[in-house]
N, CA, C and O atoms as CSV, one atom per row, in Angstrom:
chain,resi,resn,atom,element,x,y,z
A,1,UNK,N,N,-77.778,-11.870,58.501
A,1,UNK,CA,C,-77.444,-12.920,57.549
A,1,UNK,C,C,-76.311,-12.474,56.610
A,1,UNK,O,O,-75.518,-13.261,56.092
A,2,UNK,N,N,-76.306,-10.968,56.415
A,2,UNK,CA,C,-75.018,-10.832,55.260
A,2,UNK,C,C,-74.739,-10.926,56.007
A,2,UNK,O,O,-75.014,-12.124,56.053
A,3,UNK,N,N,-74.170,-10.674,57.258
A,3,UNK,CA,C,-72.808,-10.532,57.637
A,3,UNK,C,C,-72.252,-11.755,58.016
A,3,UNK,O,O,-71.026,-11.676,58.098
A,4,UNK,N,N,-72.797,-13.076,58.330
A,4,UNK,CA,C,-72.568,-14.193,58.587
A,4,UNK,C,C,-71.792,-14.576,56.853
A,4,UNK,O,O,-70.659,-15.030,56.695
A,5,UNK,N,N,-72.761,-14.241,55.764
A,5,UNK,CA,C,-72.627,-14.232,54.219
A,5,UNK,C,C,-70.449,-14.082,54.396
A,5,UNK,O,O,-69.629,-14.981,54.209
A,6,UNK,N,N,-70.198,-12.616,54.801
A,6,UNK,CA,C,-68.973,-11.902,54.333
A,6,UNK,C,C,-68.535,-12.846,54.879
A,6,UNK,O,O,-67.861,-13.497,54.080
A,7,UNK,N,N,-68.567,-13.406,56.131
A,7,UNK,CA,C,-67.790,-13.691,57.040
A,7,UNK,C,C,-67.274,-15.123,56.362
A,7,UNK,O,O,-66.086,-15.260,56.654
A,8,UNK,N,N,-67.524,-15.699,55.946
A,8,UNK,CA,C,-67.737,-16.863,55.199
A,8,UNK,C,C,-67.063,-16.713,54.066
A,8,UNK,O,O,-66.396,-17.719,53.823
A,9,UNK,N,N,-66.944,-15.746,53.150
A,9,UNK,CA,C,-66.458,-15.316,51.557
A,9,UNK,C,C,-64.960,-15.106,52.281
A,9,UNK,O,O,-64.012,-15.832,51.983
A,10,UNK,N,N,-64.867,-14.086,53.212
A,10,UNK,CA,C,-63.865,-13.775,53.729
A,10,UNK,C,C,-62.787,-14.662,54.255
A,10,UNK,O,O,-61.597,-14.572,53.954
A,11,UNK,N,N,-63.323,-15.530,55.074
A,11,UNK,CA,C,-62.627,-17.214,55.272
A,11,UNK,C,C,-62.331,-18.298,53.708
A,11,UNK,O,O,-61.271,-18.904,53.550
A,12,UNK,N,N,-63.102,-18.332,53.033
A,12,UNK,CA,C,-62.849,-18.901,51.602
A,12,UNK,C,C,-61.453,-18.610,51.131
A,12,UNK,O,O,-60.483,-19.337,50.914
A,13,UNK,N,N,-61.744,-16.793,51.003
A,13,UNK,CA,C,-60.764,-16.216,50.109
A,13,UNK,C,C,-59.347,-16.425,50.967
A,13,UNK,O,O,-58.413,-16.895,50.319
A,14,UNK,N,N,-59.156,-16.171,52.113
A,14,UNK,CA,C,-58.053,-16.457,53.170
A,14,UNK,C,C,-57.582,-18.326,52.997
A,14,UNK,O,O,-56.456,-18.778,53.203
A,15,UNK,N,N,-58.785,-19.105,52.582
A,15,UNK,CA,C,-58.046,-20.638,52.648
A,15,UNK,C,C,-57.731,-20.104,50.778
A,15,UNK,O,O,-56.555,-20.413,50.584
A,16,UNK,N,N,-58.009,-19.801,50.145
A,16,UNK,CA,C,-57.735,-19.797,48.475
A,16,UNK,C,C,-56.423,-19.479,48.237
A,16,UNK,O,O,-55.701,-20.053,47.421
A,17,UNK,N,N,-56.019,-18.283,49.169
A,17,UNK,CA,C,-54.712,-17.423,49.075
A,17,UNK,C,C,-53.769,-18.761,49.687
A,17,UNK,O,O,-52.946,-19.373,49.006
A,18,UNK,N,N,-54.130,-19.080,51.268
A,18,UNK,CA,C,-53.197,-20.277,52.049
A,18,UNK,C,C,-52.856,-21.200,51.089
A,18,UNK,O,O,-51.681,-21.537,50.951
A,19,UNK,N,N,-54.147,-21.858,50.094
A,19,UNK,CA,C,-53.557,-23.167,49.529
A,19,UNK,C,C,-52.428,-22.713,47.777
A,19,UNK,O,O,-51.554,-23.367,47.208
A,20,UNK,N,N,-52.929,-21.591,47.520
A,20,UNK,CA,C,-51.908,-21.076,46.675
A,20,UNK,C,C,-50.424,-20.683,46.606
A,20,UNK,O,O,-49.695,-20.629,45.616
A,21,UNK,N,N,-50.092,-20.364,48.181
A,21,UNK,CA,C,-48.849,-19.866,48.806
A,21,UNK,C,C,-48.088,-21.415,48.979
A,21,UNK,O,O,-46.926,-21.733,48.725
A,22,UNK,N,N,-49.240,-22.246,49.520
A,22,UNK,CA,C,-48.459,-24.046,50.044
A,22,UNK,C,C,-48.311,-24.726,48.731
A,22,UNK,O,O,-47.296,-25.419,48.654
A,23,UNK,N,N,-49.139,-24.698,47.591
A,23,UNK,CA,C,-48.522,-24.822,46.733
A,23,UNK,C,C,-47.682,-24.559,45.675
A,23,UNK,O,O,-47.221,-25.326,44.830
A,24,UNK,N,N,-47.504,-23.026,45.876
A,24,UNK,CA,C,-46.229,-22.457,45.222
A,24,UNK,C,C,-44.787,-22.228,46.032
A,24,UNK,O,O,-43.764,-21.677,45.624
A,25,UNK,N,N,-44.970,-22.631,46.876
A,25,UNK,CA,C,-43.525,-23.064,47.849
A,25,UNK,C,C,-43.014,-21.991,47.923
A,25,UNK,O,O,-42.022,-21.936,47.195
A,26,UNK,N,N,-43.223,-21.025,48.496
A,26,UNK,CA,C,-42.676,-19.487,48.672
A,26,UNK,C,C,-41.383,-19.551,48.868
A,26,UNK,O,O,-40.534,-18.837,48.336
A,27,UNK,N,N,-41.093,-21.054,50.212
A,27,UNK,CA,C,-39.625,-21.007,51.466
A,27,UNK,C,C,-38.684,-21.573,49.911
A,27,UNK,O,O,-38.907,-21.106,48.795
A,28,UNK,N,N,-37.809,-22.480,50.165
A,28,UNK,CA,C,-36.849,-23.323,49.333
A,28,UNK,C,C,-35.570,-22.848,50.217
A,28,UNK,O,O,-35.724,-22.076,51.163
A,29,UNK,N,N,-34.485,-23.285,49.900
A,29,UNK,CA,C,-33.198,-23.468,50.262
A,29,UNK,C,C,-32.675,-22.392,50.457
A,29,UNK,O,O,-33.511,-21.711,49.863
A,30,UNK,N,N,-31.631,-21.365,50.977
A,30,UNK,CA,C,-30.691,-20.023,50.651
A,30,UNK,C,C,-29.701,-20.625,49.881
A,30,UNK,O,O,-29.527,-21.832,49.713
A,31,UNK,N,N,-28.994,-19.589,49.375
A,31,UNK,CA,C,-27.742,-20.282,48.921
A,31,UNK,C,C,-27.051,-20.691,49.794
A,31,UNK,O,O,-27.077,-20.240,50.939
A,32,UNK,N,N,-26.245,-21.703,49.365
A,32,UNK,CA,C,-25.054,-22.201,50.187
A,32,UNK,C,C,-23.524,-21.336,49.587
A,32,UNK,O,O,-22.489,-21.400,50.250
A,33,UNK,N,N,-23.585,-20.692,48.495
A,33,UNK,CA,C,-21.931,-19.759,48.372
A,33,UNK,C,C,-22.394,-18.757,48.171
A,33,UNK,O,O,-23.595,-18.511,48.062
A,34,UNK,N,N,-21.424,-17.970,48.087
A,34,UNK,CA,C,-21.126,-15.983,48.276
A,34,UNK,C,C,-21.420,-16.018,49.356
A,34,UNK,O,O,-21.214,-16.976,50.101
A,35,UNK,N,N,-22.179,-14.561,49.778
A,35,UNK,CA,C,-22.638,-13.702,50.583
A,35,UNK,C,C,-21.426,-12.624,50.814
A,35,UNK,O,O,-20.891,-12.279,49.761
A,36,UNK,N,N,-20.808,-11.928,52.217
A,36,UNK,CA,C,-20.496,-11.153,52.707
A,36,UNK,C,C,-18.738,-11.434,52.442
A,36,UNK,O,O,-18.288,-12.545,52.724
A,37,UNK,N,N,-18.215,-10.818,52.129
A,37,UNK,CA,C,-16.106,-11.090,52.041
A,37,UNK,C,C,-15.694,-9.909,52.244
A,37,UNK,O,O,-16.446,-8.995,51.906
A,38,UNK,N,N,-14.413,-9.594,52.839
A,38,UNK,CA,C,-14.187,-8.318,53.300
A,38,UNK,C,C,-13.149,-8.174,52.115
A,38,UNK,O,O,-12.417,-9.056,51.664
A,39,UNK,N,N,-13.251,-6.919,51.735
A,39,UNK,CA,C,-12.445,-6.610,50.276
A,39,UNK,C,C,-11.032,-5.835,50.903
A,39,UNK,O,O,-10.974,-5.231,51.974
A,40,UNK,N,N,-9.881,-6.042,49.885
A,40,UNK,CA,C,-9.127,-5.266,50.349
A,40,UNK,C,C,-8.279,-4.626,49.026
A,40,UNK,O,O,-8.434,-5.186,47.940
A,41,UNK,N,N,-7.450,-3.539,49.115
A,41,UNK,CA,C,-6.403,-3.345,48.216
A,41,UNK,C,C,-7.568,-2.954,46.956
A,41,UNK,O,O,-8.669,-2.480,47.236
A,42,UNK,N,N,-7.162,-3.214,45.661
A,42,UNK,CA,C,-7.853,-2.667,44.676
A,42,UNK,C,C,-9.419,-2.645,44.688
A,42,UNK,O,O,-10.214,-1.798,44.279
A,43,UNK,N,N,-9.563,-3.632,45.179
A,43,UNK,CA,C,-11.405,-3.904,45.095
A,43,UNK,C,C,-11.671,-2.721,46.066
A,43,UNK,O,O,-11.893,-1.974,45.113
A,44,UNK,N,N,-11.817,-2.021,46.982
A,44,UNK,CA,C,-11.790,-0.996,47.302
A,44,UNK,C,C,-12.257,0.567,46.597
A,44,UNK,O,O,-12.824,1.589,46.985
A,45,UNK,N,N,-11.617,0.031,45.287
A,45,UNK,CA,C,-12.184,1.442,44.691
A,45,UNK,C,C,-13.606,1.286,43.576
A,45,UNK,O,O,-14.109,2.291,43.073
């Protein structure tokens, strides 16, 4: 019977964490400017 018990707490706590992550929206957009530019001449140093 505990172990049916954990098994159960254990599934709870796993949907508690899921609905906390879906409602704090982990993903959202990247940026759309900067990232990577190849430098040349003064920027260099």
């Amino acid at each position: 019977m505990a172990l049916l018990r954990r098994a159960f707490v254990a599934l709870g706590i796993a949907g508690l964490v899921a609905a906390v992550l879906r409602i704090r929206g982990t993903g959202g957009t990247p940026p759309q400017q900067g990232g990577w530019r190849e430098l040349s001449g003064p920027e260099l140093r």
